[in-house]
C-alpha positions as CSV (number, residue, x, y, z in Angstrom):
1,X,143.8,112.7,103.4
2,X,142.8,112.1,99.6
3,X,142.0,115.4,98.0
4,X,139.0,114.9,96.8
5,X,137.5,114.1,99.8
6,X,139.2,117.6,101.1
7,X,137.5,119.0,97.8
8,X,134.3,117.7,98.8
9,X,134.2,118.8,101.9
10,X,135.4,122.5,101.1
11,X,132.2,122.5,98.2
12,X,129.7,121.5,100.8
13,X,130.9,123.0,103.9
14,X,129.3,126.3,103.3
15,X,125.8,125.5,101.7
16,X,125.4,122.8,104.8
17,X,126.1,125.1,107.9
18,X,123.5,127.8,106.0
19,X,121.2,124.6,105.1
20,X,121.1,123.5,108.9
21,X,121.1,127.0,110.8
22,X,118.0,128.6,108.6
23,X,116.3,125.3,108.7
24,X,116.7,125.3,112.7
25,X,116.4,129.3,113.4
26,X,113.0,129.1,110.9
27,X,111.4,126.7,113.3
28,X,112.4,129.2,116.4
29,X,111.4,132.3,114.0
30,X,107.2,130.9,113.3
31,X,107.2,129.5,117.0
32,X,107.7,132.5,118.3
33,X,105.1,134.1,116.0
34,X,102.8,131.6,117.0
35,X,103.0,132.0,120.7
36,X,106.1,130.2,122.2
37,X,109.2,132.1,122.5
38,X,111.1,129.5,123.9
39,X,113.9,129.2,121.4
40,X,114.1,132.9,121.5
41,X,115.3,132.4,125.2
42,X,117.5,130.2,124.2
43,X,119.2,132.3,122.0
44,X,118.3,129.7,118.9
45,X,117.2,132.3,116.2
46,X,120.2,133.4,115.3
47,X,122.2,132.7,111.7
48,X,125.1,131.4,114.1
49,X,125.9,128.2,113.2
50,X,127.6,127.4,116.6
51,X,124.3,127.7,118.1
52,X,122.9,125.2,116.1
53,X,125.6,122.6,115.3
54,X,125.3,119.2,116.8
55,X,129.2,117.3,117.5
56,X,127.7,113.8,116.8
57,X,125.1,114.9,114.3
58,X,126.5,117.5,112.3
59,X,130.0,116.6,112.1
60,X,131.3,113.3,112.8
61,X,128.3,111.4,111.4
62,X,128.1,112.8,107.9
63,X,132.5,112.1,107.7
64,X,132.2,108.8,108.7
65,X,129.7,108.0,105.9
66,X,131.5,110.2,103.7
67,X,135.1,108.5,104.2
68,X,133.0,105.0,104.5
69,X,131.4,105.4,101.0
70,X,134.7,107.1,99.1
71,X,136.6,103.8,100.2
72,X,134.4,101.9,98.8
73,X,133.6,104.3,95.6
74,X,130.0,104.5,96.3
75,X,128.4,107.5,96.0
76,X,127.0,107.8,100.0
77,X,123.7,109.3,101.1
78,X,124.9,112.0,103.6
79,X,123.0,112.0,106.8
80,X,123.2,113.8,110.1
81,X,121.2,116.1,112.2
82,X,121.9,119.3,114.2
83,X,120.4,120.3,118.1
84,X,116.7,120.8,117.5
85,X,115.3,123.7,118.3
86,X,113.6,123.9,122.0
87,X,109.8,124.5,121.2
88,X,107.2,124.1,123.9
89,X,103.9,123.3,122.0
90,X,102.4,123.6,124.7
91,X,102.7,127.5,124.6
92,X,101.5,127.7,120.9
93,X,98.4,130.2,120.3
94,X,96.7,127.0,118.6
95,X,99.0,123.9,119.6
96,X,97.1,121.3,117.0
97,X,97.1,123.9,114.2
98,X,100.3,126.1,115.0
99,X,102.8,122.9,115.0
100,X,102.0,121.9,111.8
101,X,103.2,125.2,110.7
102,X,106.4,125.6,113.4
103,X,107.7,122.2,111.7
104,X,106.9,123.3,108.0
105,X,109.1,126.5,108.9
106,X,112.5,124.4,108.6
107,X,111.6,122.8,105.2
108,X,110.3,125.8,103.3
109,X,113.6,127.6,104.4
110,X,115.4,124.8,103.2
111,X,113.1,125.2,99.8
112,X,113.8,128.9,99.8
113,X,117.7,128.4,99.9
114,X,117.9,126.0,97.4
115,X,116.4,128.7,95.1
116,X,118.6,131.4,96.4
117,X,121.7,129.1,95.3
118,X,119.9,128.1,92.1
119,X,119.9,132.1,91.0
120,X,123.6,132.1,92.3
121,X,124.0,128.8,89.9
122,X,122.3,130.8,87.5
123,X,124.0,134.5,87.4
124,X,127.6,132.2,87.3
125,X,126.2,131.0,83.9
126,X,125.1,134.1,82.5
127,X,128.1,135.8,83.8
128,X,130.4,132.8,82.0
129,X,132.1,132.2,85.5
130,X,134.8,129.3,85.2
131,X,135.7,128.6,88.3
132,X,134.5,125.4,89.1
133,X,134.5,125.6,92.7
134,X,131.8,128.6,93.3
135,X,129.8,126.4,90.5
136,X,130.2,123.1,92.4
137,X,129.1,125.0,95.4
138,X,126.2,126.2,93.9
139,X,125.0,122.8,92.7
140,X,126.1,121.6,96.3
141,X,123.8,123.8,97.9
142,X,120.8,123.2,95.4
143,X,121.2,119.8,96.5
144,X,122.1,119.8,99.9
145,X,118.5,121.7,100.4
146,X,116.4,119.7,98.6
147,X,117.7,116.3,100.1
148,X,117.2,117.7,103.9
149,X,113.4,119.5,102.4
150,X,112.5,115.8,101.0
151,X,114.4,114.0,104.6
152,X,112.5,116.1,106.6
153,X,109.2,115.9,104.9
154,X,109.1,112.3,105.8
155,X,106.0,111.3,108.1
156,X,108.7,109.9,110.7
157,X,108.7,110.9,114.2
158,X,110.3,113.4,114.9
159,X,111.3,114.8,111.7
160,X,108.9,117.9,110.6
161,X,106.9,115.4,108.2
162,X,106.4,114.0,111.3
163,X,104.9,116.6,113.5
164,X,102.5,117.6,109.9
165,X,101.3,114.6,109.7
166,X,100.7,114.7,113.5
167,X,98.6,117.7,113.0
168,X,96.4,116.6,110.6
169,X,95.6,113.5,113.0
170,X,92.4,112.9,115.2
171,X,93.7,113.6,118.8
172,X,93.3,109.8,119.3
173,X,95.1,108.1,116.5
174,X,97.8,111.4,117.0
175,X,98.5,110.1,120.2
176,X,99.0,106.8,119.7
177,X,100.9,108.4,116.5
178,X,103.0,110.3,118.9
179,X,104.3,106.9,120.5
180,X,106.3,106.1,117.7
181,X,109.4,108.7,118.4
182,X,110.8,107.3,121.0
183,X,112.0,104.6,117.6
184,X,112.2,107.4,115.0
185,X,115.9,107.2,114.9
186,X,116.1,103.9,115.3
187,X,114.0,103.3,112.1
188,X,115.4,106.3,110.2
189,X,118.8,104.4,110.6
190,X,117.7,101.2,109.4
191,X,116.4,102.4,106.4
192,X,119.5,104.4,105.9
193,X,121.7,101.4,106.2
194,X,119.5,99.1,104.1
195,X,119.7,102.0,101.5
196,X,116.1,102.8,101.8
197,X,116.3,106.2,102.5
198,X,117.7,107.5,99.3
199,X,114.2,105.9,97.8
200,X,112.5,107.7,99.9
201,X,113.7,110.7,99.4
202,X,114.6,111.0,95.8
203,X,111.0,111.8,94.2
204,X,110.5,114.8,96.2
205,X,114.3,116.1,95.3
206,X,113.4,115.1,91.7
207,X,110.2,117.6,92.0
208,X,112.3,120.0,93.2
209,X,115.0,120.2,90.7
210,X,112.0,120.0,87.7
211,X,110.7,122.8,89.6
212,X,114.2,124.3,89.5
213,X,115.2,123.6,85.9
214,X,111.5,124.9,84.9
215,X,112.1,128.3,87.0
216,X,115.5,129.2,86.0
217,X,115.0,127.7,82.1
218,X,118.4,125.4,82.7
């Protein structure tokens, strides 16, 4: 195996397992506050990334398109997905109101983290820290946060942007709205495939790392 792919993988295992398991426990953590302890029972609010790690998803998916795109020296747009978290909106104190808030959870933890490892970024510098591999993980997980914040923001059934948008909805057009996940994955893998997604994606991670570089004066 080429090193630098084992280099690559080393930098951004870490600051994906904590991206992925606080994004998936957050959206158990405000269910449960707002009525539905469903993942509780399902022992998904927990920081244990077993719990939350998806085979397909979470492994095998984001190495393909990282081998695919290093043999043909592009730069790929890493995609996968872990288990989603059991909610049952159903059980929500205000279902219309509360989901919108359950599916901003996973996001905002993912906005949260990318700050955390932007004053980790930060301290290295001040501290005059050499080691490039705790300052490439750093970067990583800025990055790695902001990308899965701006993916998941996207009004696409059933990613969270999804289920906010959904919210916001008159309960006519939100059902009609709601018809359209049965091809969310489907369409989110077309426009990955016809390089769409990075597009998509890359003026809220721009935002983001303004909003970084303005905060921690880089």
């Amino acid at each position: 195996m080429d090193s630098s792919i084992i280099q690559t993988i080393a930098v951004y295992a870490l600051p994906v397992l904590f991206a992925i398991t606080l994004h998936e426990a957050a959206h158990g953590y405000v269910a449960r506050m707002c009525g539905d302890s469903t993942a509780h029972w399902a022992g998904r609010i927990t920081l244990n990334p077993l719990k939350h790690i998806d085979p397909v998803g979470t492994i095998v998916v984001p190495l393909m398109i990282l081998f695919s795109s290093h043999l043909v020296g592009a730069g790929g747009f890493l995609f996968g997905w872990a288990k989603p978290v059991p909610v049952n909106f159903g059980n929500l104190n205000n279902p219309k109101r509360d989901i919108r808030y359950v599916a901003f959870a996973g996001p905002g933890a993912n906005l949260i983290m990318a700050l955390m490892w932007a004053l980790m970024f930060k301290v290295l510098l001040l501290q005059g820290w050499t080691e490039p591999f705790w300052v490439q993980m750093a970067k990583a997980g800025i990055m790695t946060n902001l990308v899965l914040a701006a993916l998941n923001l996207l009004p696409i059934l059933p990613l969270d942007g999804g289920r906010i948008l959904f919210s916001f909805l008159p309960s006519s057009i939100a059902y009609k709205y709601s018809q359209t996940e049965r091809y969310g994955m489907i369409i989110l893998i077309v426009l990955l495939v016809m390089n769409v997604l990075p597009m998509l994606t890359k003026p809220l991670v721009e935002v983001g790392l303004n909003v970084i570089v303005t905060l921690f004066n880089f």
